[in-house]
N, C-alpha and C positions, 0 to 999 in steps of 0.2 A: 636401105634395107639389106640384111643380107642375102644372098644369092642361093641359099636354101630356104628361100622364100617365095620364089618363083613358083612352086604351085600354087599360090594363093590364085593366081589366074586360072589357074583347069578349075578350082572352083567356085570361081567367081561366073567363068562361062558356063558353067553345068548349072549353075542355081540359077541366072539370067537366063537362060533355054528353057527351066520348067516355069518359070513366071510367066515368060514372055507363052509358053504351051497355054497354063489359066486361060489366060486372056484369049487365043486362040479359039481354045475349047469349050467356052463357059459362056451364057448369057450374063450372070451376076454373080460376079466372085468378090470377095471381101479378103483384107487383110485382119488378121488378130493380134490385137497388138495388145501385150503386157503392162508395156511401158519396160521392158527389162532388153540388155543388152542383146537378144538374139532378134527380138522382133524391131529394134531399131535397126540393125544392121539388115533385116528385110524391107522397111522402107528403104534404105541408102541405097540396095542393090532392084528394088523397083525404078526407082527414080533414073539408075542408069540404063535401065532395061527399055525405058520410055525416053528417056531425052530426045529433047526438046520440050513434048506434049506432055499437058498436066498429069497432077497424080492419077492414073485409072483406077485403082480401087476406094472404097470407103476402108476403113479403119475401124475394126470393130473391138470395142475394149468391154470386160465386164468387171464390174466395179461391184469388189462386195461390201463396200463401206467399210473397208479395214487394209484397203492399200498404204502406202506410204505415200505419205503429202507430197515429197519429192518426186515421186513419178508419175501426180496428179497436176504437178506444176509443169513437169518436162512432156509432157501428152501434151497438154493443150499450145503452150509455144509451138511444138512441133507441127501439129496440124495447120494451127495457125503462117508455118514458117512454109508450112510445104502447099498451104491451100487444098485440103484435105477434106473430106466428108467424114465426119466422124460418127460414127453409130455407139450409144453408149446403154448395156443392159444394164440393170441396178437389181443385184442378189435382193436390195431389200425388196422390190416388188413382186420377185417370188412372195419373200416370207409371206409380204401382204394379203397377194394374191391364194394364199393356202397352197402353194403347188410346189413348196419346200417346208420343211421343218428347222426353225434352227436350234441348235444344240445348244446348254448351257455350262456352266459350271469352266475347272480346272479342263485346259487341253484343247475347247471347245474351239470351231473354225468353222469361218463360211466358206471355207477353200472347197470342201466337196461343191457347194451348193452352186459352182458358177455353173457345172455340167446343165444341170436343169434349165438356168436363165441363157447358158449358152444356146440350148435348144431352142426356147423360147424367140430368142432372138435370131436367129436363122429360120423359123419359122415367119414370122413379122414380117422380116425384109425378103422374104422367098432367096434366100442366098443358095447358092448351087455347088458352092465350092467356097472354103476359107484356108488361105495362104498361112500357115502356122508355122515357127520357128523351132518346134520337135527336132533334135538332133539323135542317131542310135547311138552315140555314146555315154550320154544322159543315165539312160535305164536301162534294165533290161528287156522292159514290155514294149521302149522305143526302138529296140533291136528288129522287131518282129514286123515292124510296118514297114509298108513299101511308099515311095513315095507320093503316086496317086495311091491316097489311103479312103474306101469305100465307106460309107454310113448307110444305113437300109431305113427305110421309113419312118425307123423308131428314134435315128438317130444315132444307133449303137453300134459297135463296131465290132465285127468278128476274124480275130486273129487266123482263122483258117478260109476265110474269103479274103486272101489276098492275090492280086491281080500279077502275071508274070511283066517285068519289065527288061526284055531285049534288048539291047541297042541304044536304050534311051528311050526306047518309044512309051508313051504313056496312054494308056486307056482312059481314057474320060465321060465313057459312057455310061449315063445313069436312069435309071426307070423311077418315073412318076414318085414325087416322095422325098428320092434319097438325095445325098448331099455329096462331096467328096472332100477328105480334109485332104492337102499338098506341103509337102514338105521341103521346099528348098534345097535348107539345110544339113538335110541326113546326112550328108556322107562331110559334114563338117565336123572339127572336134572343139572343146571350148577351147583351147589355145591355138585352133587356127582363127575361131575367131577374133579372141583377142588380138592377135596377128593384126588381120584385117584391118582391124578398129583402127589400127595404129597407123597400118599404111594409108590408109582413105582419112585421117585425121575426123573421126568419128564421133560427136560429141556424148556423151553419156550421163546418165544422171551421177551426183556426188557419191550415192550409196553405195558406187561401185568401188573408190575410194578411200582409205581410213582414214577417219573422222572418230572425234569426242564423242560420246552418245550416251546415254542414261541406257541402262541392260537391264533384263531379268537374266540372272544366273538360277539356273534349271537342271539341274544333274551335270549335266558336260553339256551341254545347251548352254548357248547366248543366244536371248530372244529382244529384240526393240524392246524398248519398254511404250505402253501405252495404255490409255487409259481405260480400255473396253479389255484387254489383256487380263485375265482374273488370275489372280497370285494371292499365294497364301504364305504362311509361315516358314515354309521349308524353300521359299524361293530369297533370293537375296539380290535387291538391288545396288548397283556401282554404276559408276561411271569408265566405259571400257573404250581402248583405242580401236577401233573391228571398221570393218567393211563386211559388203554382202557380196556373193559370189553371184548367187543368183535371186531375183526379185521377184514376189509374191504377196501374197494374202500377208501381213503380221502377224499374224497371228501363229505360223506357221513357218514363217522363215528365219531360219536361225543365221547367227554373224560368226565372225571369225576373227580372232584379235591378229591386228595385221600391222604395219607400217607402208604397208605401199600406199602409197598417194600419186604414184604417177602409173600411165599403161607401161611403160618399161616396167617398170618394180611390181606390178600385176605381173606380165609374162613372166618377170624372173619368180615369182613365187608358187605360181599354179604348174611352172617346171620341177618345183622340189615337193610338190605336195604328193600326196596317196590317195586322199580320201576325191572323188569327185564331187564335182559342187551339188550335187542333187544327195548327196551323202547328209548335207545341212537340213534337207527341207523334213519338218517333224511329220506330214501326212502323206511321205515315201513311207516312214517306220512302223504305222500302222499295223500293217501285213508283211508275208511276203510278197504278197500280186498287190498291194495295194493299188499302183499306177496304174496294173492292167485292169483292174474291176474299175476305177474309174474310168478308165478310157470306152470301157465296157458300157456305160454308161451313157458318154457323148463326152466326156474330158478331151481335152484338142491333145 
């Protein structure tokens, strides 16, 4: 590796301290995990935070029925691989349950609707705290959160109740109700994590690499193609060489025609790029707040 690489350690030990704080502080704290390259690399940095002793948290994924297969196959190995409890919400049993709406037609996505089932399921399990992979370079509404990040009874989070963090020390204290989301990652950027990945020989799913794929071609959008995806005449499907920068709902996550097929050729490309990888996902463009009214909501 080379030798301007060396801070990968300050933050590997700053994110290993607020984990190891959770655990500390919390009766029932949960990981969130995606399936995408940020909440992989927070298992890999729990697991060294605990070595020897089993996984300590459960693993909590919410599945809106429109993930990609690929990180429905690299979940379950991984739990499997790690011995892992795994907690799984299903957006569809909102719909079921009437305590979401889903939307139809052109654009339409369950990606809002995991906040609801996210809620849901931190209700269920009485979870007290969820370990989420949010970095501030992401957004700009991730800018604003600290890393003990507060939820109030409802679930929601308020950008002007955020807790000072001195020293490192983190406040964990919560009243009847509320929940706390933790951030790791904050003060990571996605090419220190790529970094990472690299140094720690980090497995990832394919999608993070370019591969053949079937597209919908969308204005300047590359979307998966798939078959709940509703496309009309002004959309055109190909077959595109792309990777995903970052992993989500399909419905919602757009590709990038790429050649890198290895993490070197990843890090050497997200070094010549501009756009940030949250620049792809089509339910940032929404709004301008859009991240933050979701987050507003209970979005991790």
């Amino acid at each position: 590796m080379p030798n301007n690489w060396k801070y990968l350690d300050i933050l590997e030990a700053e994110s290993i301290h607020i984990i190891r704080e959770v655990a500390g502080q919390f009766q029932r704290p949960a990981l969130l995990f995606s399936g995408g390259k940020d909440s992989i690399t927070l298992v890999h940095l729990v697991r060294k935070a605990f070595y020897p002793m089993p996984f300590p948290f459960p693993l909590v994924h919410i599945d809106t029925g429109h993930n990609f297969p690929e990180t429905i196959i690299f979940r379950d190995n991984l739990v499997k691989n790690i011995r892992a409890e795994l907690i799984v919400g299903y957006v569809q049993d909102s719909i079921d349950r009437g305590t979401v709406v889903e939307k139809k037609g052109k654009g339409a996505s369950r990606n809002t609707l995991q906040s609801v089932t996210l809620l849901e399921t931190i209700e269920k399990y009485e979870l007290d705290a969820c370990i989420g992979g949010a970095r501030r370079d992401e957004e700009k509404a991730r800018a604003k959160e600290r890393v003990f990040s507060p939820r109030d009874e409802f679930g929601q989070w308020n950008p002007k109740n955020q807790r000072p963090e001195l020293w490192n020390i983190y406040n964990g204290r919560l009243h009847k109700g509320e929940n706390m989301r933790v951030f790791p990652l904050s003060n990571w950027t996605e090419l220190d994590v790529w970094r990472y990945i690299l140094r720690e020989n980090i497995a990832l799913p394919a999608l993070y690499f370019a591969h053949k794929r079937k597209c919908i071609i969308r204005g300047s959008q590359i979307l998966p193609y798939a078959e709940f995806i509703f496309t009309d005449e002004s959309d055109i499907l190909a077959e595109k060489n792309v990777r995903f920068r970052t992993v989500g709902d399909m419905t919602c996550t757009a590709a990038i025609e790429s050649t890198a097929d290895t993490i070197e050729k990843v890090i050497a490309e997200i070094e010549s790029l501009a756009i940030s990888e949250r620049g792809l996902r089509m339910d940032d463009k929404i709004s301008e707040t859009a991240m933050e009214d979701r987050k507003k909501e209970g979005y991790f």
